[in-house]
KEMARFI-258992 format. One record per residue: y negated, x negated, z negated of N, C-alpha, C in turn. Coordinates in pm, whole numbers, plus 50000, padded with zeros to 5 digits. Layout:
YXZYXZYXZ
...
END
This chain:
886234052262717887364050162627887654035162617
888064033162481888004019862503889684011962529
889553999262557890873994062660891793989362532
891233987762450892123983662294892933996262257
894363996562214895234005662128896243995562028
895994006661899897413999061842898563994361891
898823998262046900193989762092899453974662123
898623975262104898143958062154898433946362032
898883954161912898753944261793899743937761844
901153943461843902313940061869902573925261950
901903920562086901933910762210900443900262120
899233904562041898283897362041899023893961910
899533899761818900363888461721901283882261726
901983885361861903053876561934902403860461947
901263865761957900553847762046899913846061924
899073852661813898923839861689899363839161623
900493843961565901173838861462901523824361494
901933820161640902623806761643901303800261602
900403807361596898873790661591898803793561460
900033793161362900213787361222898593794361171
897873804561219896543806461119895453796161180
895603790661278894683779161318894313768961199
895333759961162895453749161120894403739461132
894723734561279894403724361375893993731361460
892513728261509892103732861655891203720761691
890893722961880890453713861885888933721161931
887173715661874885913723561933885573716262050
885143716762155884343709162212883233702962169
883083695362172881413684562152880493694662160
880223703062197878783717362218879323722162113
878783722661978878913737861892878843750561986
878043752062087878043765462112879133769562220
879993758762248881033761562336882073769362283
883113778362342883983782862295885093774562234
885753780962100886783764962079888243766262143
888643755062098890153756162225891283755262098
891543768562015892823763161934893913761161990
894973756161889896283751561949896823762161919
898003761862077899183772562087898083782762174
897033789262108897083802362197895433797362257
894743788062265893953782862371892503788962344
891933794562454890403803762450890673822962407
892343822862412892223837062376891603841562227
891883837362116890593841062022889373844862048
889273834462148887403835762127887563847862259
887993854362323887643860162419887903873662349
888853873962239888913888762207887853890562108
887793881962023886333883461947884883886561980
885073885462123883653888862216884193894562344
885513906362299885363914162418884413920262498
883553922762341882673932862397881503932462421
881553917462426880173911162453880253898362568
881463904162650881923890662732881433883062834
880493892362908879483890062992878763874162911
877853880162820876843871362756877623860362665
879163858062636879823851362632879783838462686
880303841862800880643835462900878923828762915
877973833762972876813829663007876053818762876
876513822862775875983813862689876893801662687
878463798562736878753790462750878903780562875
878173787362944877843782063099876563771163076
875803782762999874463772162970874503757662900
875503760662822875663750062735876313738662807
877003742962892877923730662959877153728963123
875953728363173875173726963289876193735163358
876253749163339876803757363455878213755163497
879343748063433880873751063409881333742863296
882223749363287883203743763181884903747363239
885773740563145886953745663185887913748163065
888643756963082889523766962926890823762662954
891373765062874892863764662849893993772562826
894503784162865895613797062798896313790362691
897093799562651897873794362566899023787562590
899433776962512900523765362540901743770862610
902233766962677903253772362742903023779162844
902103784262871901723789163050901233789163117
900803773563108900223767563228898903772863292
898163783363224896903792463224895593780563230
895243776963346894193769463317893033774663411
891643780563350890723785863417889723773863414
889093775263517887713767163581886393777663566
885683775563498884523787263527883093776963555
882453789863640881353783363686880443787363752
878983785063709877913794263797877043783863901
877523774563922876993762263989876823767864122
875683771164197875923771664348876403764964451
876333747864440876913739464517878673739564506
879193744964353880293745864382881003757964416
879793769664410880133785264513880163779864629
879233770364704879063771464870880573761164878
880843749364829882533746064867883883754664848
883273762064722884913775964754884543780764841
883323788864879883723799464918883083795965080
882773783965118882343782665273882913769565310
882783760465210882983747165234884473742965288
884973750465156886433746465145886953757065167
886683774565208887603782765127888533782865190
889413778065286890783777765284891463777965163
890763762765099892063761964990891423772364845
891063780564855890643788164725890893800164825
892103808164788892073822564816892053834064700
891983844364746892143849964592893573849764524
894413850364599895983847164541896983858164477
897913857064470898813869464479899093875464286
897953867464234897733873564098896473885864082
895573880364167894333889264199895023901964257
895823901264364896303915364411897613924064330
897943916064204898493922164114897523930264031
896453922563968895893927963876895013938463939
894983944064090893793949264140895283958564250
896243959864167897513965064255897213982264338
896433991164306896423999764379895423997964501
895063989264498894503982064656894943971664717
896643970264633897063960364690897533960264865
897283951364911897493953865137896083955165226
895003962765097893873965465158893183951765174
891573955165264890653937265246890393929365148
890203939765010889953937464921890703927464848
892053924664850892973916364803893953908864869
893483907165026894583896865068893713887065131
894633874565186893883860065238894243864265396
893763848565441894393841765546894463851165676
895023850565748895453863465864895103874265828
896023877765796895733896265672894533900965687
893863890865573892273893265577891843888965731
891223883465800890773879965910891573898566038
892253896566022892753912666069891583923466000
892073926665865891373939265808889993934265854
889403925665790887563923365856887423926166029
887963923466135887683927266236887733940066268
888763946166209888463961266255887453969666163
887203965366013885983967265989884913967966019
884743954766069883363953066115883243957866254
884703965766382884793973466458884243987366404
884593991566330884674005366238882584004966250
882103995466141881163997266086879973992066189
879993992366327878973986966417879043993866555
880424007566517880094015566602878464022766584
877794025366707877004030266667876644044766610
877634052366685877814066566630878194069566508
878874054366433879414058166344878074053666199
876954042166218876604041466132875154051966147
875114058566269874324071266312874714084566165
876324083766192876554096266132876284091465959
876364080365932876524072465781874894077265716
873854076365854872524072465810872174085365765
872354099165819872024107565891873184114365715
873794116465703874234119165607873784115965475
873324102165441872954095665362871404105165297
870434110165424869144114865439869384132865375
870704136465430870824147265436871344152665258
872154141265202873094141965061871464135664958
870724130264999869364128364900868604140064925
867954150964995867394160565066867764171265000
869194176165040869944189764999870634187064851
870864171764776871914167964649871174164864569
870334152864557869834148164480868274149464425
867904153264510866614157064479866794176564446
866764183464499867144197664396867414192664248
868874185864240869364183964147867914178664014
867344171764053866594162663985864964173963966
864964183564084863744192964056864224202463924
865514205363945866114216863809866034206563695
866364195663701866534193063542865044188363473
863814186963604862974183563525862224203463490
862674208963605862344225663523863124226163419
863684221463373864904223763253864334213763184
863924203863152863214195063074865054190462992
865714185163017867044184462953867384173363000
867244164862924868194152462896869454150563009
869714140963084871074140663150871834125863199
872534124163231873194114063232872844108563385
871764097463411871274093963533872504082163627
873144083963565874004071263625875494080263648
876004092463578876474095463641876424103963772
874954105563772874374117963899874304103964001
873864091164001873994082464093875554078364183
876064079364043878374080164113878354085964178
877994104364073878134113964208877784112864339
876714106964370876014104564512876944093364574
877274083164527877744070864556879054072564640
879824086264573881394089464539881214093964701
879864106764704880014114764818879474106364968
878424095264979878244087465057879474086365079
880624073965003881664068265025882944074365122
882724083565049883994092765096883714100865241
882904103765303882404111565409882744105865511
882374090765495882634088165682884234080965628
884694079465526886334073965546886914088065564
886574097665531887234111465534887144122765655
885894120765710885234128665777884894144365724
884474141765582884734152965464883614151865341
882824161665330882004160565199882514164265080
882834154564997883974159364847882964171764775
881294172264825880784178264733880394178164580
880364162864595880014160964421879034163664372
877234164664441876604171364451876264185464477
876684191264475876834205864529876184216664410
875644222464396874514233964313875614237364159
877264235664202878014239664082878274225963996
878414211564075878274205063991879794196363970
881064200064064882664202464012882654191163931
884014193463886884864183363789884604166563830
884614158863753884634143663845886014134263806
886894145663775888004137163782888244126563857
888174123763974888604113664108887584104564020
886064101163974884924093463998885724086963834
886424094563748886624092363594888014082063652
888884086463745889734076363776889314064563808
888674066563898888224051863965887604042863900
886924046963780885954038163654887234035163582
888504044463556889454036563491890254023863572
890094024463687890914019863732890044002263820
888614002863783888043995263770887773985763560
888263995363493887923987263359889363984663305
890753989263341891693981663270891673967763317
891823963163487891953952863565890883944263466
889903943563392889283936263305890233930563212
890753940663135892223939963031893023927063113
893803932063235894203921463298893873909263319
892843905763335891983891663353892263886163225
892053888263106891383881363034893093881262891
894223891862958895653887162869896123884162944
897093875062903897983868762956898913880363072
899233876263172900063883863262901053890163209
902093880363150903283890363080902943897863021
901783896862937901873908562827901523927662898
900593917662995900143932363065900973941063149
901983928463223903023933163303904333942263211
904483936163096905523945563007904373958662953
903953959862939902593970162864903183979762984
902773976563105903263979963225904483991063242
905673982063232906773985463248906973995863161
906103994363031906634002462887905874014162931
905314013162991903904027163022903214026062830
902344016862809901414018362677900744014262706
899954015062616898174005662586897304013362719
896184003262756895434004862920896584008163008
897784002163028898044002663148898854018463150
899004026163046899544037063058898444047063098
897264041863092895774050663149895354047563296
895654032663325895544030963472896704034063513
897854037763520898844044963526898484058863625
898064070463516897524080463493896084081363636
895304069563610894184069463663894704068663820
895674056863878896044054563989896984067464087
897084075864007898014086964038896944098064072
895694097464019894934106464051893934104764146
894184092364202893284085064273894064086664400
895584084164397896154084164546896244100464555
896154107964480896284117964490894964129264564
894224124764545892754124164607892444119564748
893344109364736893134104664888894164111664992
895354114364939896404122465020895604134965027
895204143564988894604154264965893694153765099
892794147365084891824146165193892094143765307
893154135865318893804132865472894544143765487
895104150165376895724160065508894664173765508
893484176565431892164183065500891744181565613
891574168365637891174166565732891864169165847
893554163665823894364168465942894094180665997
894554193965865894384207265890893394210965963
891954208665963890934209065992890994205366125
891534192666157891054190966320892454196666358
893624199866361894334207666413893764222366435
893124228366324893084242666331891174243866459
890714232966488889864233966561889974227966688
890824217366711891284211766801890044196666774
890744184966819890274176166819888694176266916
888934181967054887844180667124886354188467088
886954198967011886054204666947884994204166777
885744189466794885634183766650884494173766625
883214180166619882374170866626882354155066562
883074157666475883224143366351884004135966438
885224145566501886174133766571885934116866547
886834107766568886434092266548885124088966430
885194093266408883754093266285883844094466145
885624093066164886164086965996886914078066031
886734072165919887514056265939888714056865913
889574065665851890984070065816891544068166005
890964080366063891304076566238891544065666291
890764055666266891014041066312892274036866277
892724044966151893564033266085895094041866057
894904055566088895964059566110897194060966240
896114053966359896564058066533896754042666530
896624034766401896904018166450898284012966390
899214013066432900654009766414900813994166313
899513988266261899293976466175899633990166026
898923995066036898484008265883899064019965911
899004026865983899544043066013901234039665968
902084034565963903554030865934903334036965841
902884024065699902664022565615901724030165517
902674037765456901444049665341900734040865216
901584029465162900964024265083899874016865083
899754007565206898803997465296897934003665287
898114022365414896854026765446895964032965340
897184040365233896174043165081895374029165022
895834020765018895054010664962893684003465025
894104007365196892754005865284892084015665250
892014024565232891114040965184890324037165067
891324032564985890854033364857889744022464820
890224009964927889294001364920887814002664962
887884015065036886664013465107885884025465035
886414033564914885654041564864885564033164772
885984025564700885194013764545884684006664626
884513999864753883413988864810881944004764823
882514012264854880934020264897880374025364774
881134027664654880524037864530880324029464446
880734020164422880314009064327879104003064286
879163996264448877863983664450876573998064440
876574006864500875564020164540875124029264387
876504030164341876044037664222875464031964113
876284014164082875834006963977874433999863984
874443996764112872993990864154871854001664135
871954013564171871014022064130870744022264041
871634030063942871654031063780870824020363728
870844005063719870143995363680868723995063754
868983994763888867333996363914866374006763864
867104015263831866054028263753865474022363632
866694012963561866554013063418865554001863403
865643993763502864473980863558863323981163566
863493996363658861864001363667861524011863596
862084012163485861614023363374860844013563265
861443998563264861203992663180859953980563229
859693981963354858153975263396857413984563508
856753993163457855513999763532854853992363676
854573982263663853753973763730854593975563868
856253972963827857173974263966857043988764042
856943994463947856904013163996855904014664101
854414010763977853174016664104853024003664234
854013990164216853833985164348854693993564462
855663999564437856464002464475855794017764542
855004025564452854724035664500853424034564624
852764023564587851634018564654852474012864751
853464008264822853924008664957854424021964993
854804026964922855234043664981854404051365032
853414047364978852144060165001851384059765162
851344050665179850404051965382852184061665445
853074060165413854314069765488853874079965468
854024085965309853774098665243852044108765297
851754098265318850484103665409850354111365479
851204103065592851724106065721852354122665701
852834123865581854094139265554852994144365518
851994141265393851184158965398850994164465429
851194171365574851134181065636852314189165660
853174182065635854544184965640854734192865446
854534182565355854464182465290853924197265211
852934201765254852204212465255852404226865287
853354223565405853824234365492855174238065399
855724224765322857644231265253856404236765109
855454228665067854634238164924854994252064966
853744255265035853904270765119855124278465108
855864272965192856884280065212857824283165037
857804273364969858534274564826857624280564714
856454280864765855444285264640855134275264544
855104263664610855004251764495852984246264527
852434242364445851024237664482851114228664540
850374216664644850604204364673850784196564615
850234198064487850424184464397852064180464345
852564191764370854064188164327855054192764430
854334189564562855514195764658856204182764670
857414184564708858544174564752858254165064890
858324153864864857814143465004859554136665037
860194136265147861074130565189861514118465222
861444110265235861204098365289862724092965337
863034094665493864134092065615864644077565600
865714070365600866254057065606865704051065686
865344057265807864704048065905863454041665871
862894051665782861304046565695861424035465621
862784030865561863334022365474863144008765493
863124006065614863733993065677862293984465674
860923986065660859543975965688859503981965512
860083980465398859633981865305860553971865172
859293958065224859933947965157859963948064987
858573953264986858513951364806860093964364750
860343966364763861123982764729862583971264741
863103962564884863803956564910864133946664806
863053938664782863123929264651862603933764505
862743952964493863133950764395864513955164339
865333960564472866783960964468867593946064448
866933938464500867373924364518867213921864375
866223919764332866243914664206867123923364089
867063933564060868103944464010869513938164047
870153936064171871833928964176871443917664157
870623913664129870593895464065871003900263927
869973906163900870703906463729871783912363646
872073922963747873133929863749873843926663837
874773920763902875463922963956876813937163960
877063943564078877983952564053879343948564025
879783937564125880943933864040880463918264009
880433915763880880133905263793880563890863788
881613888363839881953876863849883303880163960
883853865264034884873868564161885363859464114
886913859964113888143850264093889033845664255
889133832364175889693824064287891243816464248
892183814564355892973806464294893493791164401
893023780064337893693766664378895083763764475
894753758664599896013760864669896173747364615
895643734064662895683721164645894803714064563
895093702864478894103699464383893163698664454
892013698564413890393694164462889393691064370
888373681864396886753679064326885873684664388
885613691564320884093699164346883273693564350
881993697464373880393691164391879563686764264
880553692064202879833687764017880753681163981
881763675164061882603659663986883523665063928
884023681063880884703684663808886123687363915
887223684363844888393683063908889463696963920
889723702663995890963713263980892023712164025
893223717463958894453712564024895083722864065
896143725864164896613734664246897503742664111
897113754064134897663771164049896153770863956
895273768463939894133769863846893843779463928
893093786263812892013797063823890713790663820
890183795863934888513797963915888153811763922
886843810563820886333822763774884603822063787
883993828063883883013825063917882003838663864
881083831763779880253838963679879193847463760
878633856963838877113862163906876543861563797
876763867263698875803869963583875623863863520
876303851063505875743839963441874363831263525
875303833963613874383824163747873173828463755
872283844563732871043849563709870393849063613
871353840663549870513833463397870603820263377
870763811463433871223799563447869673794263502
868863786163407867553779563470867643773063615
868733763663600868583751163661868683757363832
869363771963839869553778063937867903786963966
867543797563880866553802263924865253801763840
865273791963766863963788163693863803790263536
862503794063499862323793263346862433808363297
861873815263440861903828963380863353835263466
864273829063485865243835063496865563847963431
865363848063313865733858163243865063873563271
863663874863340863053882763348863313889863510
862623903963461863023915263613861643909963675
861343899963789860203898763891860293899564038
860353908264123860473910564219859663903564264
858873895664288858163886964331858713874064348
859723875264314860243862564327861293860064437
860923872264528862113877764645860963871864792
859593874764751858253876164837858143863964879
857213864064984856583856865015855493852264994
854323842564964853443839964867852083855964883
851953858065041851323870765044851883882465065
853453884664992854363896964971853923904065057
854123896565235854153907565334855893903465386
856833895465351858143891765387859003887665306
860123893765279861623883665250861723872465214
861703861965128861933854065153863553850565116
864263842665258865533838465234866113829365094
866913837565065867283827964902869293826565059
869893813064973871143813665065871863821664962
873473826364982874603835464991875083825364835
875203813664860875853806664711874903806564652
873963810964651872823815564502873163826664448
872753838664599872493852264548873683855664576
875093855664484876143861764559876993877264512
875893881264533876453899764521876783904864625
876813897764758877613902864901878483893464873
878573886864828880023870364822879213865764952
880013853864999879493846965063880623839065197
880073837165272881443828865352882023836065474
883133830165453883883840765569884533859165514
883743856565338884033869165353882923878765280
881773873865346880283883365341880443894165340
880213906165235880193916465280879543920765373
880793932665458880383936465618879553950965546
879443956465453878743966665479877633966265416
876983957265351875733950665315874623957865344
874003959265470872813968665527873143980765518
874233987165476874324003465476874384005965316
874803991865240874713997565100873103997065073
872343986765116871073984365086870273996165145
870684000765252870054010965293870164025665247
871294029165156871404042565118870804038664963
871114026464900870134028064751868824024364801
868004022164887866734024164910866574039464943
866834046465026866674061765077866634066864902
867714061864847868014072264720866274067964639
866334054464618865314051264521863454052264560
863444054264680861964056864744861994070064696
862914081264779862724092364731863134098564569
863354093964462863544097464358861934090264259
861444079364328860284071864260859424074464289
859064082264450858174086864485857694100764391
858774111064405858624124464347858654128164205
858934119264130859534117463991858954110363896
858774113463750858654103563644859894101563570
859994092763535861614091963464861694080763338
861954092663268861824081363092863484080763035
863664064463009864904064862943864564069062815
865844076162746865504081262608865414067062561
864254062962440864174058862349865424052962259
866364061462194867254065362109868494059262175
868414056762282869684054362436869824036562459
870764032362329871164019262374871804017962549
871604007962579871974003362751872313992662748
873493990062773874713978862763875753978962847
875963970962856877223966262990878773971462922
879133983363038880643985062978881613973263018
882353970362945883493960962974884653964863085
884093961463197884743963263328884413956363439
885213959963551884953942463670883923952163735
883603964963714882043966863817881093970763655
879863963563687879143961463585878413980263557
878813990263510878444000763507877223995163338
876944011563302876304010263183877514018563063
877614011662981879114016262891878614030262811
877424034362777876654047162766875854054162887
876374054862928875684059463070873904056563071
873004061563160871644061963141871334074663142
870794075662965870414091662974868504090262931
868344098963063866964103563087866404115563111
864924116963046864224126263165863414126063255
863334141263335862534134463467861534147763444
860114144963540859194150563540858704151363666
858284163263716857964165663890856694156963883
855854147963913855484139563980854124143764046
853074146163936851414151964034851164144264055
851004140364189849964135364291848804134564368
847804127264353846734128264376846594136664541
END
């Protein structure tokens, strides 16, 4: 649905009528830069390419060696910094980041996670990350993460994917990746399988919230605060849908906590195998969050959009990556295959048992198999280079400062830091920037990794606030994508434009609709 309604005329002709029709404006020296009219600033040009804002922005990055800086409209002091420069990622976000936090506008516009990691600085944050990264290095606990992960591709996703290629029927591949993403996410914060996978298929109301409630906060970024904040108050436009969306979202999460309560009451805790093995536990017996219903919903909530996001969106694109260069597929399958070896016998024995011939029996392939399989690694890597899941990260100016590119900011500026510009940006990763090469992750005899640093590649962010769950996201979209590439052919329809929806996690705004084909093997 899209984030525009006729209540928007009302506030966007509030702000041009005063620019007299654009009289007088002023262009920058680059024709291809955005122009800066008077009175209402870069907002023209941003609504004129809502819907193309990504490649916006990136074409005006290029033009200006990787930043430029905008102007809001007169009167509110709106001044953004944008920029895909890595030397001036590694001073926000390692060098300097004291003075660049995200700031108490970011946890407005991102308000139903407002308290959680996701949106606070200083202390706050440094708190929530330790017991995170307590949470996420228990070992039992990323035991039960792995072990689930093996079990929801096995029993969810693969069935799912054997019926629709017996069904030869068209389906929406990116929302069957959410689904997976939704049910990873939610299991170990819940100690609960929502079942989004499950043989019936349920409703995805909760997964339809959370995509709303990731694409108005776009709306937010890019109008002016008041307007969004009265939109707000009035209940219209987007914010009467993220409204709607945020109500069904806490509502989801109350739901589950008290399942879960019921559940270990009616079995007793000691008898509760999951016991400690949801992260809700941590955070309800801790007198920082358990008080507080709003805090701890917003810690919940944070940690199901950090797990379904980066997992579902990153997939979705890597399919569409490797639908669109072969060469990546059969390298990819040509490391799979000495494992798959190893299973034919196994392999043979589930034929048998299902009545299937060998050539199309089902091969499994365990997370633990995951981990010595570099080419597969870099070509996930290269996939969040170009995609990033969430697309660009905002910052805000405590004290003026000069950056590493000479460019100056002054305390209340916005910085707005481009990923997706930055994976197109030469001067950062070359001539063929533009192209999907996993080889460019390798080592010259693609038997290793090679280290790129955190202010290049920054789809974990970087700094003191690296994403902590990094190896468990990389590790459940590998499990998903070995075993779906191994067993599978998969053609995007033809007919099926694929384009970036306008939202802060880079989804596909038509979903990816494909088919799949069981997979004969020699």
């Amino acid at each position: 649905m899209a984030l525009w309604s006729p209540a928007l005329l009302i506030p966007i002709a509030a702000l041009l009528v005063p620019s007299y029709f654009y009289i007088k404006y002023k262009r920058s020296n680059s024709p291809i830069l955005p122009v800066i009219w008077p009175v209402v600033g870069i907002l023209p040009g941003i609504l004129a390419n809502v819907n193309n804002l990504h490649e916006f922005i990136t074409v005006g990055l290029s033009a200006s060696t990787c930043n430029y800086k905008v102007h809001g409209p007169v009167g509110t002091r709106v001044q953004y910094f944008l920029t895909s420069d890595p030397q001036n990622v590694r001073h926000i976000f390692t060098s300097n980041h004291a003075n660049y936090p995200k700031g108490e506008e970011f946890a407005e516009v991102f308000d139903v996670m407002k308290g959680g990691l996701f949106t606070v600085d200083g202390e706050s944050c440094r708190r929530h990350r330790a017991k995170m990264q307590s949470i996420l290095s228990n070992p039992r606990m990323l035991a039960s993460i792995t072990n689930f992960c093996h079990d929801k591709v096995r029993k969810g996703l693969l069935p799912f994917l054997a019926d629709m290629a017996n069904a030869g029927t068209a389906f929406d591949m990116q929302q069957l990746n959410t689904r997976y993403a939704f049910d990873l996410a939610a299991k170990p914060v819940f100690g609960l399988d929502p079942g989004l996978l499950s043989p019936d298929m349920p409703p995805v109301d909760v997964t339809d919230a959370m995509d709303t409630v990731m694409e108005v906060p776009m709306f937010r970024h890019v109008m002016l605060a008041l307007v969004w904040k009265v939109m707000r108050r009035l209940n219209i436009g987007p914010e009467r849908r993220i409204a709607a969306a945020q109500a069904v979202l806490r509502g989801f999460v109350v739901k589950m906590m008290e399942t879960r309560k019921t559940r270990r009451h009616s079995v007793g805790e000691e008898e509760d195998e999951a016991a400690s093995l949801d992260i809700q536990s941590y955070y309800i017996n801790d007198p920082n969050y358990g008080d507080d219903d709003q805090v701890l919903q917003a810690t919940l909530i944070s940690y199901l959009v950090a797990g379904r996001d980066t997992v579902g969106a990153g997939l979705s694109w890597l399919f569409y990556n490797i639908s669109r260069n072969p060469s990546v597929l059969s390298s990819i399958r040509k490391e799979l295959a000495p494992i798959a070896s190893c299973k034919a016998a196994a392999a043979a024995a589930a034929a048998a048992t299902y009545k299937e011939t060998n050539a199309t029996a089902t091969v499994t392939f365990e997370p633990e198999e995951m981990k010595e399989l570099v080419y597969l690694q870099a070509a996930v890597f290269e996939t969040l280079r170009l995609y990033p899941p969430a697309p660009f990260e905002r910052k805000t100016v405590l004290r003026d400062d000069t950056l590493p590119s000479g460019d100056e900011v002054g305390a209340g500026d916005t910085i707005l830091i481009s990923l997706y510009a930055m994976a197109r940006m030469e001067p950062v990763w070359g001539n063929d920037c533009q192209e999907y090469r996993p080889e460019r992750w390798l080592s010259d005899d693609g038997s290793k990794l090679q280290y790129v640093p955190s202010h290049k590649f920054l789809t974990f962010s970087s700094g003191p606030r690296m994403c902590l769950g990094k190896d468990i996201g990389i590790m459940q979209v590998k499990t998903a994508a070995a075993n779906v590439l191994w067993n599978f052919d998969m053609e995007v329809l033809e007919v099926h434009a694929v384009e970036p929806k306008l939202s802060t996690i880079l989804q596909m705004k038509n979903g990816l609709m494909v088919k799949v084909k069981k997979r004969v093997q020699e």
